[in-house]
C-alpha positions in Angstrom: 0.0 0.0 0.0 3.1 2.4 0.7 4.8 1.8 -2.7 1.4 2.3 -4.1 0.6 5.9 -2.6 4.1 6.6 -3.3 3.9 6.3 -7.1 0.4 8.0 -7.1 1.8 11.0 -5.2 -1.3 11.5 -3.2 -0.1 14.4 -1.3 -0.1 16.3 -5.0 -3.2 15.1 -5.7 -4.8 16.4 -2.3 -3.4 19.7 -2.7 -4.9 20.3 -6.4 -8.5 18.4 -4.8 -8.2 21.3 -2.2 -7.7 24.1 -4.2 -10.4 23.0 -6.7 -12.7 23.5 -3.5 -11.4 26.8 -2.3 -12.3 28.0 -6.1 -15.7 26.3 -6.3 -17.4 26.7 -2.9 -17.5 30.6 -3.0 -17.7 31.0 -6.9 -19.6 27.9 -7.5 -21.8 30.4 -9.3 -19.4 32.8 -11.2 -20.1 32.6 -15.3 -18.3 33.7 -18.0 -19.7 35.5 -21.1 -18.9 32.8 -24.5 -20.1 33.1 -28.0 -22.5 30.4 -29.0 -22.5 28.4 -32.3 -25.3 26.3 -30.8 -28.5 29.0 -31.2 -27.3 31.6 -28.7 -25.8 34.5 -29.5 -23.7 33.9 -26.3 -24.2 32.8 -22.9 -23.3 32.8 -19.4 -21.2 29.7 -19.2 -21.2 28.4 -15.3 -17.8 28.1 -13.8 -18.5 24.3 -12.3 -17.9 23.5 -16.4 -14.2 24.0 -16.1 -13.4 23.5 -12.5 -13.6 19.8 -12.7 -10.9 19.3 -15.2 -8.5 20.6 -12.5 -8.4 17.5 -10.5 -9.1 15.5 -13.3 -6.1 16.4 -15.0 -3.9 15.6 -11.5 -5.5 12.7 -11.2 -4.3 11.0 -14.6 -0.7 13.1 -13.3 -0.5 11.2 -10.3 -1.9 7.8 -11.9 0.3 8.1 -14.7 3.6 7.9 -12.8 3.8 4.3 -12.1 7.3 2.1 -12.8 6.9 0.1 -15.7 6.9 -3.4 -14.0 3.7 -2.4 -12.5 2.0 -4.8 -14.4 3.6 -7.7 -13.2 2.8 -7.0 -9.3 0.3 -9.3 -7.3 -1.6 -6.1 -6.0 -4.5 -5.1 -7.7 -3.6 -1.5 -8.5 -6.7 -1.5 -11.1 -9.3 -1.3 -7.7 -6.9 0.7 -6.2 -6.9 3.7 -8.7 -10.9 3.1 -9.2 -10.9 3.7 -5.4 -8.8 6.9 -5.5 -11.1 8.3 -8.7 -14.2 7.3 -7.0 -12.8 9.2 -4.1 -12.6 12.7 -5.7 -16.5 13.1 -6.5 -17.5 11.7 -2.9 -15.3 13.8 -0.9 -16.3 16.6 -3.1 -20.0 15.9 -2.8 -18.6 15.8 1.1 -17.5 19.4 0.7 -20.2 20.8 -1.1 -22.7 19.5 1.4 -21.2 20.5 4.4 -20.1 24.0 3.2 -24.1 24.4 2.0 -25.1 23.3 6.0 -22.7 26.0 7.3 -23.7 28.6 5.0 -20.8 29.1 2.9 -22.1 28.0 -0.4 -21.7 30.4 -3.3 -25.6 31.4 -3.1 -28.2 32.7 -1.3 -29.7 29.4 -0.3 -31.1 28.9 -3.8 -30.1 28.7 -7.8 -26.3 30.1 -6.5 -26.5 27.0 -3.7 -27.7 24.2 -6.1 -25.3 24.9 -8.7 -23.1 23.7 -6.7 -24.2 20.3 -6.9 -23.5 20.4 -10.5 -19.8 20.4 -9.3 -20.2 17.2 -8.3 -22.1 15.9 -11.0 -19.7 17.5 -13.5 -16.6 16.2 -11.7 -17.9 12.5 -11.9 -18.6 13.1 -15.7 -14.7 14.6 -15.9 -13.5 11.4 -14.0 -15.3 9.1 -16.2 -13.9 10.4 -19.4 -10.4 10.7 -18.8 -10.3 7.0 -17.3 -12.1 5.9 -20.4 -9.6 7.9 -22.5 -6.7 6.3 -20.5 -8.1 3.1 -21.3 -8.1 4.2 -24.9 -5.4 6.4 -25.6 -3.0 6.0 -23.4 -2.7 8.7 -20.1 -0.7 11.1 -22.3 -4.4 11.6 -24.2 -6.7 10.9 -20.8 -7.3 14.7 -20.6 -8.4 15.6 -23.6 -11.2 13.8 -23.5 -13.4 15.8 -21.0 -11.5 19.3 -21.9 -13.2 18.3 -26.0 -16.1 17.7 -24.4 -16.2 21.2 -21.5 -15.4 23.1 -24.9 -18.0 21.2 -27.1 -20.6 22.4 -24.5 -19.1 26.0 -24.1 -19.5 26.6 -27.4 -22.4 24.3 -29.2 -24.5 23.6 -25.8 -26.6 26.1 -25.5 -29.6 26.8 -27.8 -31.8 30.4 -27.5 -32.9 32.1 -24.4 -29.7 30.5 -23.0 -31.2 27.3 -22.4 -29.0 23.9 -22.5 -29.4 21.1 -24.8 -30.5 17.9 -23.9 -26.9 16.3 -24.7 -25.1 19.6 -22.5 -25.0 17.6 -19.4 -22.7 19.7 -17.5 -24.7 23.2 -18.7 -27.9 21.5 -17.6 -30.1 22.1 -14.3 -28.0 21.1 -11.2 -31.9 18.8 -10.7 -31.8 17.3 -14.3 -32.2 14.0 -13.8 -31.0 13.4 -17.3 -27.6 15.0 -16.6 -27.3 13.2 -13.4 -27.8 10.0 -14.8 -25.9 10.1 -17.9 -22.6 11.8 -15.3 -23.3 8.7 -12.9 -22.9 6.2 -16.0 -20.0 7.7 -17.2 -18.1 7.5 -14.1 -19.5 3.9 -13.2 -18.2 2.9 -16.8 -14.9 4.4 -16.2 -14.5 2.6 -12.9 -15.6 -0.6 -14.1 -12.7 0.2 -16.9 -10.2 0.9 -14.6 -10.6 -2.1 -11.8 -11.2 -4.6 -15.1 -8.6 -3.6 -17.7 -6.0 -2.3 -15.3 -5.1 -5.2 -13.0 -1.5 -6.8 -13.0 -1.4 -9.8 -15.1 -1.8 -13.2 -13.9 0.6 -16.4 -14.7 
């Protein structure tokens, strides 16, 4: 477990989780003017869109440091890293929960509070891509997959009256059950990715 958190460099990893929360509790609901391509002539895209990719982007960092003769071990560093990305959005959620109870969310108690469930939402989305693109690509590629797909709905996911479409997940409602579920199967899949296709091999 000690050569494991070593080559993971968890203490990096905290650090970046940490200061992705000092950004998002009290801005959670800070937006930033884009042009649109997608029907809007622009629109107010939320900062919990591009937060994510913060931690996201250390993750695959610390997860992509490992010695090459990983894959021979007897530990199952597959479940292991599933474990650690599974971590991020629960602690988060965590956060997010307990800043809301204390009164230190972004809002007033309403729309500025609940975006900031979308953090979490978002952040599971995030996490499920870039394992799937590790899986795929390689970890050198992991990141672009959510960072395509932040800029996709920046810039094509919102149609008039600055409404998102159904396939802008992370611009939806923070209560879209539709966004919610297809974050939660995204990050399920990337998990179930990670703990199958990521174990040492067996002789």
């Amino acid at each position: 477990m000690s050569w494991w958190s070593r080559t993971r460099r968890l203490p990096l990893l905290a650090v970046c989780l940490v200061a992705f929360w000092l950004l998002v509790v009290p801005f959670g609901d800070a937006s930033l003017p884009v042009p649109q391509l997608g029907g809007a002539t622009a629109a107010d895209v939320p900062l919990p869109l591009f937060a994510p990719l913060l931690p996201v982007v250390a993750l695959i960092v610390c997860c992509g440091g490992a010695p090459s003769n990983e894959a021979t071990t007897v530990r199952r560093v597959g479940t292991l890293d599933a474990a650690l990305a599974a971590a991020l959005p629960a602690a988060t959620a965590v956060v997010v929960g307990t800043a809301l109870l204390a009164g230190f969310g972004a809002g007033d108690g309403g729309d500025g509070d609940a975006a900031l469930w979308s953090v979490v939402r978002n952040l599971g989305a995030c996490v499920g891509l870039a394992l799937l693109a590790r899986e795929a690509f390689g970890r050198h590629a992991a990141t672009l997959l959510p960072t395509l797909a932040a800029l996709a709905v920046a810039v094509f996911g919102y149609g008039p009256e600055q409404q998102a479409h159904w396939w802008a997940w992370p611009a939806a409602d923070p209560v879209d059950p539709l966004a919610w579920a297809g974050s939660a199967a995204l990050l399920a899949t990337g998990l179930a990715r990670t703990v199958t296709r990521d174990r040492p091999a067996r002789r």
